[in-house]
PyMOL CGO cylinders between C-alpha atoms (Angstrom):
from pymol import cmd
from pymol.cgo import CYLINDER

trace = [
    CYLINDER, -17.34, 51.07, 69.52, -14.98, 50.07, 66.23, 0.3, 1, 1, 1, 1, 1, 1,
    CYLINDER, -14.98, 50.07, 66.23, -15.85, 47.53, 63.59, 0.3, 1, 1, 1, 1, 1, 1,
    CYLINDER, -15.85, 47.53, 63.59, -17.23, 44.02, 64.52, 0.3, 1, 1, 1, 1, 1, 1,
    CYLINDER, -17.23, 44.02, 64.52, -14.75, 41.19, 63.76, 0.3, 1, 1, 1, 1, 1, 1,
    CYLINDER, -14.75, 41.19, 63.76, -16.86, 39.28, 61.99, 0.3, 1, 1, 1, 1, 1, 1,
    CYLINDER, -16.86, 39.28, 61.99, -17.41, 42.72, 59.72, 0.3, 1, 1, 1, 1, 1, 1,
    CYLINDER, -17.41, 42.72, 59.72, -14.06, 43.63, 59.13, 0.3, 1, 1, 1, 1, 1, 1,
    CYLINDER, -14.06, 43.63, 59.13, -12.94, 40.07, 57.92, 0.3, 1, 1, 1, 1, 1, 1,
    CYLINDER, -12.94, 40.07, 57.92, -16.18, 40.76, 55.14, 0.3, 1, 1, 1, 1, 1, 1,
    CYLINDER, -16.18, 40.76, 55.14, -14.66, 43.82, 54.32, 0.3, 1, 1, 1, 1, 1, 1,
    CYLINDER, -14.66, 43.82, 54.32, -10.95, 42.56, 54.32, 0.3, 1, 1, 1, 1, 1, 1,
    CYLINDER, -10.95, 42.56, 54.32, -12.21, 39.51, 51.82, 0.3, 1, 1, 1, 1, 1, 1,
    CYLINDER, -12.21, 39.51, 51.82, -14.28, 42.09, 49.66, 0.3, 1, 1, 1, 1, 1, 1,
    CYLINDER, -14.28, 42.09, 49.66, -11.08, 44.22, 49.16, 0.3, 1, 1, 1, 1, 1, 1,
    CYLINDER, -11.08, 44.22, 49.16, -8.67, 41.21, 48.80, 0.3, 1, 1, 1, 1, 1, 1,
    CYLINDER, -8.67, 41.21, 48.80, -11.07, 40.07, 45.52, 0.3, 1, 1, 1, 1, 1, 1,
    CYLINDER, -11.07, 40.07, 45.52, -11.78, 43.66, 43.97, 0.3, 1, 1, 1, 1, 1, 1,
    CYLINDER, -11.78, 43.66, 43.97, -8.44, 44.85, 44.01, 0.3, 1, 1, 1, 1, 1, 1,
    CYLINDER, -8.44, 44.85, 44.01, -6.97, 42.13, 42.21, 0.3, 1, 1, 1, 1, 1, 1,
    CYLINDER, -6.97, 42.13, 42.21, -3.46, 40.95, 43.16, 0.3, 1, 1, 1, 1, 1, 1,
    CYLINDER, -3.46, 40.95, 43.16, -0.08, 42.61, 42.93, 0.3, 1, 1, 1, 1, 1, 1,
    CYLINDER, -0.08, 42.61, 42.93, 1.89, 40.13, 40.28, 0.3, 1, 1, 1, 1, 1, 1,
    CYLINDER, 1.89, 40.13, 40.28, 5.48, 39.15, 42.10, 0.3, 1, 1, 1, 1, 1, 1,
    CYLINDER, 5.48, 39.15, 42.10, 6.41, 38.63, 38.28, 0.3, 1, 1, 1, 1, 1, 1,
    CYLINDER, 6.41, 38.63, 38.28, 8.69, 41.33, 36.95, 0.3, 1, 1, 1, 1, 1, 1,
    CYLINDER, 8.69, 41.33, 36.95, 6.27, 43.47, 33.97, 0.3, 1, 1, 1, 1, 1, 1,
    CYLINDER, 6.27, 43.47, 33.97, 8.88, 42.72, 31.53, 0.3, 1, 1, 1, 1, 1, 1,
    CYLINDER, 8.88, 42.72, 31.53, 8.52, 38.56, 32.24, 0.3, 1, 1, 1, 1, 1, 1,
    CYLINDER, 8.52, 38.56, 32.24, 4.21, 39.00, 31.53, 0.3, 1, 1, 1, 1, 1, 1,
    CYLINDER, 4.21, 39.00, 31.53, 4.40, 39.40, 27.77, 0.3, 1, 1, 1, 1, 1, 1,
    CYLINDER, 4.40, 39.40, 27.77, 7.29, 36.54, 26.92, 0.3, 1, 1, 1, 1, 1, 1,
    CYLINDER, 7.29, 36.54, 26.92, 5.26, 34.38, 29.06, 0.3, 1, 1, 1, 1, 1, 1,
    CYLINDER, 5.26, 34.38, 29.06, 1.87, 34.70, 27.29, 0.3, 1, 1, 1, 1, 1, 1,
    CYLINDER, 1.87, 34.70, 27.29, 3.45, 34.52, 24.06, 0.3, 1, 1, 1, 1, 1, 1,
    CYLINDER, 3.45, 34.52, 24.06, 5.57, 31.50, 24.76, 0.3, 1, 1, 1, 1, 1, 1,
    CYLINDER, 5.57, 31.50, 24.76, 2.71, 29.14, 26.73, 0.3, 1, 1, 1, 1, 1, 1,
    CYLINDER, 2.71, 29.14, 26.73, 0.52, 30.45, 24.17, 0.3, 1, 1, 1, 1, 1, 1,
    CYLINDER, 0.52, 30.45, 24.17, -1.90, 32.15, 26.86, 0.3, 1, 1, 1, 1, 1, 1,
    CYLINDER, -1.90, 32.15, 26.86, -4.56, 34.99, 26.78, 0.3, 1, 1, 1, 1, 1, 1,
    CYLINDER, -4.56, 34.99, 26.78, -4.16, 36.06, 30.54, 0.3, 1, 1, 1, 1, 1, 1,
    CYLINDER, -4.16, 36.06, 30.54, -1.78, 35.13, 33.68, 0.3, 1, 1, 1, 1, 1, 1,
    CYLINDER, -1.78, 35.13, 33.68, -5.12, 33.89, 36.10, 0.3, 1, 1, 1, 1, 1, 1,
    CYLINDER, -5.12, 33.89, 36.10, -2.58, 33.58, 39.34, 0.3, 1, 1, 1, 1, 1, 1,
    CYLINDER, -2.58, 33.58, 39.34, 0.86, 32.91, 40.01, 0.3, 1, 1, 1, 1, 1, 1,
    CYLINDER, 0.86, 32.91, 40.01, 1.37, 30.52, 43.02, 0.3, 1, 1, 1, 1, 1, 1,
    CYLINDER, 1.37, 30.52, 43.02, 4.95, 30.50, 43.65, 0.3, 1, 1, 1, 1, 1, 1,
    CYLINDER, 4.95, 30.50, 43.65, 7.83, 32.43, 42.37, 0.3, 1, 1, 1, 1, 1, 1,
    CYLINDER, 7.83, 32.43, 42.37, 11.56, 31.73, 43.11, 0.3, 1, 1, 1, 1, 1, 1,
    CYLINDER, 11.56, 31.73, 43.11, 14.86, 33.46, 42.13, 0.3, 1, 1, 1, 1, 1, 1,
    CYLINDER, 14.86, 33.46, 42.13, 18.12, 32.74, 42.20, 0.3, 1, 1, 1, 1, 1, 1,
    CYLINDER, 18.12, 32.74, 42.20, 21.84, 33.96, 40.70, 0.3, 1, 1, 1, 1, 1, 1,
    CYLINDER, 21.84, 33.96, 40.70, 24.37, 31.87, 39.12, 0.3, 1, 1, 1, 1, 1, 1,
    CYLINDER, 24.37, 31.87, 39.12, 27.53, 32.77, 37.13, 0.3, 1, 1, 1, 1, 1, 1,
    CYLINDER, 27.53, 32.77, 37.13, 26.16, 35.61, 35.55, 0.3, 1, 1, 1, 1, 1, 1,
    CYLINDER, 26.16, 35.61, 35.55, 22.26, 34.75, 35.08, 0.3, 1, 1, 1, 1, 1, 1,
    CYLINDER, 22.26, 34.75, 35.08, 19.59, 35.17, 36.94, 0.3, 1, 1, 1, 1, 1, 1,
    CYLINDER, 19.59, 35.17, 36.94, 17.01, 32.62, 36.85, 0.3, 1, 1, 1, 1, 1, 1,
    CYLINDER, 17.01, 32.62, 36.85, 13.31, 33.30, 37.91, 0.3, 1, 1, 1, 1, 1, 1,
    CYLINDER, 13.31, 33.30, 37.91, 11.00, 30.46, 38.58, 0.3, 1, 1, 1, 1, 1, 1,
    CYLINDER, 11.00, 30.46, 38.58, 7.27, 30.44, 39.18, 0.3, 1, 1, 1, 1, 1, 1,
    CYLINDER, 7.27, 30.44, 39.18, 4.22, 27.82, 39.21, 0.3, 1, 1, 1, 1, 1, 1,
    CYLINDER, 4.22, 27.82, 39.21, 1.17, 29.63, 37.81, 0.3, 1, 1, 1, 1, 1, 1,
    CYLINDER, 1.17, 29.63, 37.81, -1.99, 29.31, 36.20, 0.3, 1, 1, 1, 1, 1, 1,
    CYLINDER, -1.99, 29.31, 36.20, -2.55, 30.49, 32.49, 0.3, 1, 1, 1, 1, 1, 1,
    CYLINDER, -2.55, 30.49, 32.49, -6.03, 31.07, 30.29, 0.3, 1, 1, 1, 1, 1, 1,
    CYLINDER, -6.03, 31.07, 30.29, -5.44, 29.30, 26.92, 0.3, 1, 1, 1, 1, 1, 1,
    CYLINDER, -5.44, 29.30, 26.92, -7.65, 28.18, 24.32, 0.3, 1, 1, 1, 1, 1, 1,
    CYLINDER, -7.65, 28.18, 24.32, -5.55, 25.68, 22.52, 0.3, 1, 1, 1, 1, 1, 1,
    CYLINDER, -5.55, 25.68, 22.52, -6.68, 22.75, 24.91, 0.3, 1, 1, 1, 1, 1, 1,
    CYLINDER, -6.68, 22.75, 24.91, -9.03, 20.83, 26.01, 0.3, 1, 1, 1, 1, 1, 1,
    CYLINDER, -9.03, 20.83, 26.01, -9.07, 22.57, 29.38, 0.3, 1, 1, 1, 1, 1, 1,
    CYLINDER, -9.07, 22.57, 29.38, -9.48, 26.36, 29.60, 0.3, 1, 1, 1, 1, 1, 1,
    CYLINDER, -9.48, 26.36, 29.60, -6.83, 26.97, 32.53, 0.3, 1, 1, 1, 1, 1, 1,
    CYLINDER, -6.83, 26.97, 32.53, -2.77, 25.66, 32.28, 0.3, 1, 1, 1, 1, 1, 1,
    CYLINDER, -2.77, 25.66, 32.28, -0.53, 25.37, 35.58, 0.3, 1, 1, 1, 1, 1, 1,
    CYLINDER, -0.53, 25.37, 35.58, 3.19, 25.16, 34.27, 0.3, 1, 1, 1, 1, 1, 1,
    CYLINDER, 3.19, 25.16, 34.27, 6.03, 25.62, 36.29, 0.3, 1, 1, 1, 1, 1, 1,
    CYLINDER, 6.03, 25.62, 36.29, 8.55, 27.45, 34.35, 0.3, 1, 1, 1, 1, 1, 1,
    CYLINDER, 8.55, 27.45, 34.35, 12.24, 28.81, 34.98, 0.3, 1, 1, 1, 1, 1, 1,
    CYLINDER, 12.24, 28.81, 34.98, 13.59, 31.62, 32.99, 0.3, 1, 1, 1, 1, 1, 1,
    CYLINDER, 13.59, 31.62, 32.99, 16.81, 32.76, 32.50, 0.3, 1, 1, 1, 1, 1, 1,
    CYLINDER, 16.81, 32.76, 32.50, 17.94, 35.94, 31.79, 0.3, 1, 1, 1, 1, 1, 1,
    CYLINDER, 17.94, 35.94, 31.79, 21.75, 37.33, 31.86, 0.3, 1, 1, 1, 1, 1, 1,
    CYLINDER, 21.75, 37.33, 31.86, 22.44, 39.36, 34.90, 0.3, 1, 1, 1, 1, 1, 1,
    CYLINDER, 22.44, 39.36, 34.90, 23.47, 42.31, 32.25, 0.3, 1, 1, 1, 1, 1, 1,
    CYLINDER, 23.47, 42.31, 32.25, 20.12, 42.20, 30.54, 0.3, 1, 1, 1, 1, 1, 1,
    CYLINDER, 20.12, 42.20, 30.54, 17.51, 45.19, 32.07, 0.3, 1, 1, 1, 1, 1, 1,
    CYLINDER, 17.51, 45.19, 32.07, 14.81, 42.91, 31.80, 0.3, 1, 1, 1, 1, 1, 1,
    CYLINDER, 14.81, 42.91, 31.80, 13.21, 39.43, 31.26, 0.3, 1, 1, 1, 1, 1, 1,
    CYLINDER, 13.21, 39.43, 31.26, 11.64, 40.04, 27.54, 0.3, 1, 1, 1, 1, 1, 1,
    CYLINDER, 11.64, 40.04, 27.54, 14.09, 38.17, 26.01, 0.3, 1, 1, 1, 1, 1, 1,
    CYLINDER, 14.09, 38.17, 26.01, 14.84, 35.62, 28.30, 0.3, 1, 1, 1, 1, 1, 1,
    CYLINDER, 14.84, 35.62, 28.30, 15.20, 31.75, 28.12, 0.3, 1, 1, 1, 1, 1, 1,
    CYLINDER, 15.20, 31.75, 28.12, 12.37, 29.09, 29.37, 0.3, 1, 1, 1, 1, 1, 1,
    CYLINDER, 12.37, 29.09, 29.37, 12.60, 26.12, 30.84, 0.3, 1, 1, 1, 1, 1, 1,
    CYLINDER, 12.60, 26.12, 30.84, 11.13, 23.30, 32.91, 0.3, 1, 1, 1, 1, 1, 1,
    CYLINDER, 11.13, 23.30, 32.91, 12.46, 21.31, 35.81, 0.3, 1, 1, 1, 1, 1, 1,
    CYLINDER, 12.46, 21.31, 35.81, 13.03, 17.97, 36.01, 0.3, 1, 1, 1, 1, 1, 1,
    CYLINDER, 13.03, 17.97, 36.01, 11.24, 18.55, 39.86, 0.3, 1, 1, 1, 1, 1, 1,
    CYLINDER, 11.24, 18.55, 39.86, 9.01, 20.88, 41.73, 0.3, 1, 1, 1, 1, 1, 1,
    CYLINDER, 9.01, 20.88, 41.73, 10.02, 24.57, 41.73, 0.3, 1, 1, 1, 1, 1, 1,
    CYLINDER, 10.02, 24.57, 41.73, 10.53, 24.42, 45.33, 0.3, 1, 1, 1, 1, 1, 1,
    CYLINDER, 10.53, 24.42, 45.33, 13.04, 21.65, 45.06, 0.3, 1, 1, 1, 1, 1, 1,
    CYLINDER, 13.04, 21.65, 45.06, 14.48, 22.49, 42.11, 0.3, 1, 1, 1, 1, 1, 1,
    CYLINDER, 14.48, 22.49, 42.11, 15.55, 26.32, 43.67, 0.3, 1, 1, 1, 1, 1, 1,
    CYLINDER, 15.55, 26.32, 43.67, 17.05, 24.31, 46.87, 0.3, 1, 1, 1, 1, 1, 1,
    CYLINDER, 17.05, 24.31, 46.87, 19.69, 22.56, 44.68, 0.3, 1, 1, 1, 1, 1, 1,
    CYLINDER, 19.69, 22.56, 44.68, 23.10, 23.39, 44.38, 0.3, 1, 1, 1, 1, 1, 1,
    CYLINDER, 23.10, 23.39, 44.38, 23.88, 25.49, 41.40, 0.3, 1, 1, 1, 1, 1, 1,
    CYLINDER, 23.88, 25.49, 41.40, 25.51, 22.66, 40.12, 0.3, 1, 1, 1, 1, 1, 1,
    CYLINDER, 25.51, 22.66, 40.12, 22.45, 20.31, 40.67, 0.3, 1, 1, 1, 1, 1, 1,
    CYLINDER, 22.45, 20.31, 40.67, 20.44, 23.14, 39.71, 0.3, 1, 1, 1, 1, 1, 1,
    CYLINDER, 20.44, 23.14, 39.71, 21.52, 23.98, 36.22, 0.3, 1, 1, 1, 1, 1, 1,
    CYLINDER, 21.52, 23.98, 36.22, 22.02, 20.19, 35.39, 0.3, 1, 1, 1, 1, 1, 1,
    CYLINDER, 22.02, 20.19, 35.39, 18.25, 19.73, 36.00, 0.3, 1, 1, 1, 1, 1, 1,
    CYLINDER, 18.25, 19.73, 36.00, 17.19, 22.39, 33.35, 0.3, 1, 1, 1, 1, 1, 1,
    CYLINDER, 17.19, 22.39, 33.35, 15.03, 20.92, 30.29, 0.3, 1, 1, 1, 1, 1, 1,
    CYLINDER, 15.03, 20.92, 30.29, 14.70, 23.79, 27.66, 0.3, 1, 1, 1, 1, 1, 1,
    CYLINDER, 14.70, 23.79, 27.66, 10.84, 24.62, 27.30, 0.3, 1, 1, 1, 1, 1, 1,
    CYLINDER, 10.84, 24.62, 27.30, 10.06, 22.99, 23.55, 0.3, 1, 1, 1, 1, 1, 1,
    CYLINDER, 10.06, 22.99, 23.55, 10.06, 25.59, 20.67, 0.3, 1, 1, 1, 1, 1, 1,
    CYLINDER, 10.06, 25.59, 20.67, 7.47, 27.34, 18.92, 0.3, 1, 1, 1, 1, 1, 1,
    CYLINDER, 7.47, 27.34, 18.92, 6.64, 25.53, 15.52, 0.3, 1, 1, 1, 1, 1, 1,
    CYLINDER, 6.64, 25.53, 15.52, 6.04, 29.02, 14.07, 0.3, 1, 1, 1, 1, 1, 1,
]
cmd.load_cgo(trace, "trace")
C-alpha cells in the first residue's frame, strides 16, 4: 500500500529539521569566520560562491551569524574571502565585502571583480 503523500512530506520535513544541514562552507573557513564577525554560531548560510583568479581563490557567502555585541541577536553579512590557491585551507585567509550583492559581484569580470573588493574593517584588538 506504501506511505501516504501527505505522510511522507511530514516525515521528509521532520528529517530535513533534526538532521541539521550539511555547511557548503569549507571546516577550515567556520572558525576565521566566527572569530572575525565576532559570532558565537554560523545559524545558516544562504548562498555561497567561488571563484579563481591569478592565483587566489576567493569564496563568497551571505549567511546568518549569532552575536551578542548588538542590538539584534542574529547578523546577515555577505563576505568574500580570499585565500592563495597554494594555501591547504581558508584559516588564514583574507575578508572582505562587496561593493554589490554576492550574486553580482561573482558574475563580474575578474577585473571588475577584484576592483569591487572593500577589505572587511580590522579588529581593534
Amino acid at each position: 500500500m506504501g506511505i501516504p503523500r501527505f505522510s511522507f512530506a511530514l516525515l521528509a520535513l521532520v528529517a530535513g529539521f533534526t538532521s541539521g544541514y550539511a555547511s557548503p562552507l569549507p571546516s577550515s573557513a567556520q572558525p576565521l569566520l566566527l572569530r572575525r564577525l565576532h559570532a558565537q554560531k554560523i545559524v545558516k548560510i544562504h548562498e555561497v560562491r567561488r571563484r579563481t583568479i591569478d592565483g587566489f581563490d576567493y569564496l563568497g557567502l551571505f549567511g546568518t551569524f549569532e552575536i551578542t555585541s548588538g542590538f539584534e541577536s542574529w547578523y546577515h553579512p555577505e563576505v568574500i574571502l580570499r585565500k592563495r590557491r597554494s594555501d591547504a585551507d581558508w584559516s588564514r585567509a583574507e575578508l572582505f565585502s562587496g561593493a554589490q550583492r554576492i550574486e553580482s559581484l561573482f558574475a563580474l569580470s575578474d577585473a571588475e571583480f577584484t576592483k569591487a573588493l572593500r577589505p572587511w574593517p580590522r579588529d581593534k584588538t
